[in-house]
Structures are given as structure tokens and as C-alpha cells.
N, C-alpha and C positions, 0 to 999 in steps of 0.2 A: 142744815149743813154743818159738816163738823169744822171747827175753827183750824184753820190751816191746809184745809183740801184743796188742791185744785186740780180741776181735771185735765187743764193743759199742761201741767205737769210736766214735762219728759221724765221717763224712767233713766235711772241710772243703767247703763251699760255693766253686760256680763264679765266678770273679768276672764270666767273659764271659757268663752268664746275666743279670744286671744290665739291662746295654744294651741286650739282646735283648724282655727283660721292656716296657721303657720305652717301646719304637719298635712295639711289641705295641700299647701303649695308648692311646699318641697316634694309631695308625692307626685303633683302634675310633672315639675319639671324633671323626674327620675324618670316618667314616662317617657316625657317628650324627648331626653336623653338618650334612654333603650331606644324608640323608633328612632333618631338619626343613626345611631350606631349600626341597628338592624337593617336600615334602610343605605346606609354608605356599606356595608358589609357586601349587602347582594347586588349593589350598582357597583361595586368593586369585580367580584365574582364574573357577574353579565359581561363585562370589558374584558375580564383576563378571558373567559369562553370563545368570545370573538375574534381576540387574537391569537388564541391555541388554533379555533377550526379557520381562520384565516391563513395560518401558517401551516397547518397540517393540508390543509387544498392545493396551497402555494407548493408543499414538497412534493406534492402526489403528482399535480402535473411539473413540476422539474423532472422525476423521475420518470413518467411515460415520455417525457423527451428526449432524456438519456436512452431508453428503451430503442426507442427512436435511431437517435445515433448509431447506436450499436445496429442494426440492421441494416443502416446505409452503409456500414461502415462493411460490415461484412458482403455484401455486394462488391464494393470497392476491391477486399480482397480476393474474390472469385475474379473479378476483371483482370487485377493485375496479374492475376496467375494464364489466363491467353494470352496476355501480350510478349509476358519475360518469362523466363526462365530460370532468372537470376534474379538476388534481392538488394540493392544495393541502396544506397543514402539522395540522390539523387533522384529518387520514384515519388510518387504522388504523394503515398502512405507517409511516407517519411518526411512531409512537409506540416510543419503546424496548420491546424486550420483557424483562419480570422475569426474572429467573435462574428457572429452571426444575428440581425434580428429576427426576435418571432414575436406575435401577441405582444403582450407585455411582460418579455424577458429576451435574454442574448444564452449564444452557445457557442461552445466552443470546445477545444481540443486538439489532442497530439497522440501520435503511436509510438512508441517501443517495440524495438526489434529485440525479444528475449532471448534468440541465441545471439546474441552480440556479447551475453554475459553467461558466467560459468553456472551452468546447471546443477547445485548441490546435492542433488539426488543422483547425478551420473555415477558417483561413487558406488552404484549397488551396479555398476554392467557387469554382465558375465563374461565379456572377454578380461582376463585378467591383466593384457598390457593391459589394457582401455582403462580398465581401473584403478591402474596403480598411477596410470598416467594423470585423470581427474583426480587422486587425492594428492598427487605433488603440487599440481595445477594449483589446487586451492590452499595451500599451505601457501606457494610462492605469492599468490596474490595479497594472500594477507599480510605475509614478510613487509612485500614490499608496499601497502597500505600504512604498515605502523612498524619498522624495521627493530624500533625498538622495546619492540613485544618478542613474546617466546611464544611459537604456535609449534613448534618442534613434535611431532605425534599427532596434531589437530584431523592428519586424514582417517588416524583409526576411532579416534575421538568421534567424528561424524558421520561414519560407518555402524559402530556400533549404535548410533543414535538411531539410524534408520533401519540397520537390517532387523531380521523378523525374528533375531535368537536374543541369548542372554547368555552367550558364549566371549568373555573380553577378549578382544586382540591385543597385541604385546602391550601396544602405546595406549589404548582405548578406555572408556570407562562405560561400563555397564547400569542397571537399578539399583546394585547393591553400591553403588559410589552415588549417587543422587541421592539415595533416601538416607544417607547421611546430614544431608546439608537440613536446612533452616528455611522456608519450610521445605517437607523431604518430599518426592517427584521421582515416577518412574519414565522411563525413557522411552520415546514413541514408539519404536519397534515398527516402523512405517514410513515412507518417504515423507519429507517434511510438504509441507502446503505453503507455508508464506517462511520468507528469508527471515523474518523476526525472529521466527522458533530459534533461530544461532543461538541467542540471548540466552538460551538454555544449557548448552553445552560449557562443559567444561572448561575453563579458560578462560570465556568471553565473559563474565560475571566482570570480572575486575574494569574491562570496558567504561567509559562514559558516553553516553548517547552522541557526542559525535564522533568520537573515534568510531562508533559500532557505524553512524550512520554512512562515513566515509568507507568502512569494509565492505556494506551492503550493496553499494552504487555496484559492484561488479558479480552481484552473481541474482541468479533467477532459482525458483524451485519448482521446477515442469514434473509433470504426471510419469511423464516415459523419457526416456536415455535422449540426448539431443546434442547436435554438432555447435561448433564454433563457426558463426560465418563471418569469414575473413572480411567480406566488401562492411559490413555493421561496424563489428567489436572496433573497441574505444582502445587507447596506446596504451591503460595497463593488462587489460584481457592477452592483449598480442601478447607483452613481455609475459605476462607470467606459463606461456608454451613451453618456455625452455630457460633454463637457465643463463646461456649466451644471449640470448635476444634481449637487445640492450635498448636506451628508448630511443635511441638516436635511428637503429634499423624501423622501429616500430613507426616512427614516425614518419619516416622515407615511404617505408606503406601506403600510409594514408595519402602523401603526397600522391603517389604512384594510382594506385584505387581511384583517385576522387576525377581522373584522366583519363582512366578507364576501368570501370570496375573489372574483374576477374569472373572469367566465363568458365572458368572451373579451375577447381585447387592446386593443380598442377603448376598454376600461372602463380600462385604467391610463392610454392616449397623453390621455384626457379630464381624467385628475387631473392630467398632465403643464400642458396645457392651461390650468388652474386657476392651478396651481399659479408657472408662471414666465409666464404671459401671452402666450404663443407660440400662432402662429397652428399649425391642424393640418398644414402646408405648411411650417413651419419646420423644423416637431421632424421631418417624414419624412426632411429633407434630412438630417438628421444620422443617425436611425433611421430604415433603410429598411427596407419590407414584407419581411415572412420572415423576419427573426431574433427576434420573440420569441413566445411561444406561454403559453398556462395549462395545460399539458398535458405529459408527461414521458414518454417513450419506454425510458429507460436506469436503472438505479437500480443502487445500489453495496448489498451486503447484506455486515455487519463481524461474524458468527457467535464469539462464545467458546465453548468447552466444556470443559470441567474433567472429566476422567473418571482416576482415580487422581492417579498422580504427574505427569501429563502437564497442560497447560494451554496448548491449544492457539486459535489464531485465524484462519481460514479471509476470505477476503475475496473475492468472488462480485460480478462487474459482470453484471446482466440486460439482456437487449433485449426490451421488449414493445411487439410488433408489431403485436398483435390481443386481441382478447378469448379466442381459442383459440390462441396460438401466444406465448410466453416463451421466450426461450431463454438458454443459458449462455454470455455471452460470453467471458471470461475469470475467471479464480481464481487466487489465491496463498495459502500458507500463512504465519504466523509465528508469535512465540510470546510469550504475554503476559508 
């Protein structure tokens, strides 16, 4: 045996094992890192899926609900049309309806009488009183909305919006006055669709969203030419008739109306009569035959539905045409 052997010995420890050990561990926990990351990633992902197609379920039956409404709703209007003849504030239509339970969601709702407000498309009637008389109309409503604006021109202004040329009237502005502006835009050359589109015209730019949204409250934009009905419209639609129509008559109206509505138009041109001491030959010259009526054709239905996490609001303009024919003129969605 050699002097100094021994077999129990322990050997000395590698030192290059060390580093090896270290770069070992660091590498697990780089792994172990990646799969939490990877792993919260996709259990992040799963939840948000669940809540997309929970809330997309939740919007789809709000809106076959609203669908819904709308079809009770037009029913409603075929009935009203056997019983009256006349459309006034006081009718069924014209009452809010209470939030309602269903399943697990409420509904509810209100209608709009849209000839209660000025038609912005009447501007294109072919009677030419008729139409000079809708662009005074909407000049005064706006006067007297914001008095201290200048709408002076505003009816050839929104004439030219709508009709089908590129012919300017004296006061009006055409595509070659828009495709100046920032960015440039040509001019619909077609009845407008939603009162928004004003925002376009000339003039109204300078607007702040409330001024705009206080001028809007009084007017609608219908498919075809449509009356003012006296027993609906609100005290500045009355005044803006005529220049004399002050709010104090307008207001007598409604007093008068809500005691008994008016069974045809004759019955308010008689309070006018009364009222400013104008012969029935004055007040035609200013209000001529055909623009107003006790009778309503178009009506706006404002539908909410609350069904889960969803709170949806559905907006339904009708046209009833008959006592068997309503129909869906347009709809838009938003969200309460």
C-alpha cells in the first residue's frame, strides 16, 4: 500500500460543477416564468372571451326585444287609428311606458309625435307658397332658439343642401363653397336622413353641441313633405308659424288643446282669429292651406332594454299610412 492512500478518502469537489449547477437554475426558473406568463396570458384571454360572448348574447336578445316592441308598438298604432281620427297628447301612444319585467332584464319606453316638429326636408315642396313658407319657418325657429346668431339666408342655405342641382340660390351655398372648407365635402343633393346632417351646413359650424342640440329639439327629417299638427307641437314650433304668434298666444293653445284637442284645423286658425284680431284672409297669407293638420302620419318610438350587463336603446321612426299598413321607416341603436 502506498504511504498516504486511503480509500475513504473523500475526493475534492469540482469547482467547474458550481457554474454549471447555477446556469441549471436560473434556466428552470426562466421556464417556470414563461409558463406562468403563458399560462396567465391565456386564463386572461378565456375571461375576456366569456365576457365578449356574454355580452354579445346579452345584446342580441336586448335587441330581439326591442324588435319586439316595435311590433307591439305598431299594432298599437293600427288601433289608434279605428278609434280616433285625431292625434293628440292625451292618447295611449303618447303616454311613457313603465319599465316592464321580463326574464332577466326590464323595458321600456316613449313615442314622439314627429310632426309636432318642423320637417327639414319640407323645404323641397312644390307648392311654392308651401315652401317659402317651411324656409321662413325654419329660419324663425332658429332666430328664436339662439336670437343672437345670424341664420339670415339659412332657408336657401338648406335647400341648396338638399335639392338635386348645383344651381346656388341668391343666399345659398353650393359644393363649390364646401370643398373649400377643411376637410372639403360636397353637398348631399338629397333630402337629409337624421337632423345631425344641419351640423354640415353653413352657418352651423360656429355652433357648440348645446346650442346645436337646443335647435335640433324642434325639427324632424321625414322621407316625404309632412304637416304641423297643431294638438302635438311644443310653444316654439307654434310661434315660429308666424311672425305675430307671440308665446303668450302659443301658450293659450296648449291651454285650450289639452280641454279639448282640435277636430280639425279650422278650430286652432279660429283661436288665432281671437286671439290677434286678424281677419281669416290675413293669417292664410302668412299660413297657407296644407301645412298644418290634427293628425300625425310619422311617430319616433325611444325603446330601452336592460337585459344583463347590456343597456341598450333602439330608436324606430314609423310611417302610418293606414289603419292596416305601419311601417319601419328607419332605426338606430345606442347606449344608455
Amino acid at each position: 500500500m502506498v504511504k498516504g492512500y486511503s480509500a475513504n478518502k473523500p475526493n475534492k469537489p469540482n469547482k467547474l460543477n458550481k457554474p454549471q449547477q447555477g446556469f441549471a437554475l436560473l434556466t428552470v426558473l426562466l421556464v417556470v416564468a414563461l409558463i406562468s406568463m403563458v399560462s396567465s396570458q391565456l386564463i386572461y384571454d378565456q375571461q375576456l372571451n366569456i365576457q365578449r360572448s356574454s355580452y354579445m348574447i346579452h345584446q342580441a336578445h336586448s335587441v330581439s326585444v326591442a324588435f319586439g316592441f316595435e311590433d307591439w308598438v305598431k299594432k298599437g298604432l293600427k288601433a289608434d287609428l279605428e278609434d280616433n281620427k285625431i292625434d293628440h297628447l292625451a292618447e295611449q301612444w303618447a303616454q311613457p311606458l313603465i319599465p316592464v319585467a321580463f326574464a332577466d332584464g326590464m323595458v321600456s319606453g316613449e313615442m314622439t309625435d314627429l310632426q309636432a316638429k318642423i320637417n327639414v326636408n319640407n323645404v323641397l315642396s312644390t307648392d311654392k307658397a308651401q315652401r317659402l313658407f317651411w324656409k321662413k319657418m325654419i329660419v324663425r325657429s332658429l332666430q328664436q332658439s339662439l336670437p343672437e346668431s345670424s341664420f339670415i339666408g339659412f332657408g336657401d342655405v338648406l335647400e341648396d343642401w338638399i335639392d338635386a342641382d348645383d344651381e346656388t340660390l341668391e343666399k345659398g351655398a353650393e359644393s363649390d363653397h364646401y370643398l373649400l372648407n377643411q376637410p372639403a365635402y360636397r353637398t348631399a343633393n338629397q333630402p337629409m336622413v337624421m337632423v345631425s346632417e344641419l351640423k354640415n351646413l353653413q352657418g352651423m359650424q360656429v355652433l357648440n353641441p348645446g346650442q346645436f342640440n337646443l335647435l335640433a329639439n324642434s325639427f324632424s327629417a321625414l322621407p316625404t313633405e309632412t304637416t304641423i299638427n297643431v294638438n302635438t307641437a311644443d310653444v316654439p314650433v307654434i310661434m315660429a308659424l308666424s311672425d305675430w304668434l307671440s308665446e303668450d298666444i302659443a301658450k293659450q293653445w296648449l291651454q285650450v288643446r289639452k280641454q279639448e284637442p282640435a277636430k280639425e284645423v279650422k278650430t286652432f286658425l279660429d283661436f288665432l282669429e281671437e286671439q290677434t284680431g286678424f281677419s281669416a284672409q290675413e293669417i292664410a297669407n302668412d299660413i297657407p292651406a296644407g301645412v298644418l293638420s290634427v293628425n300625425t302620419q310619422f311617430f319616433l318610438l325611444k325603446a330601452q332594454v336592460d337585459y344583463g350587463e347590456v343597456k341598450q336603446v333602439v330608436f324606430s321612426i314609423f310611417n302610418r299610412k293606414s289603419k292596416s299598413e305601419v311601417t319601419l321607416v328607419q332605426r338606430w341603436l345606442s347606449v344608455a
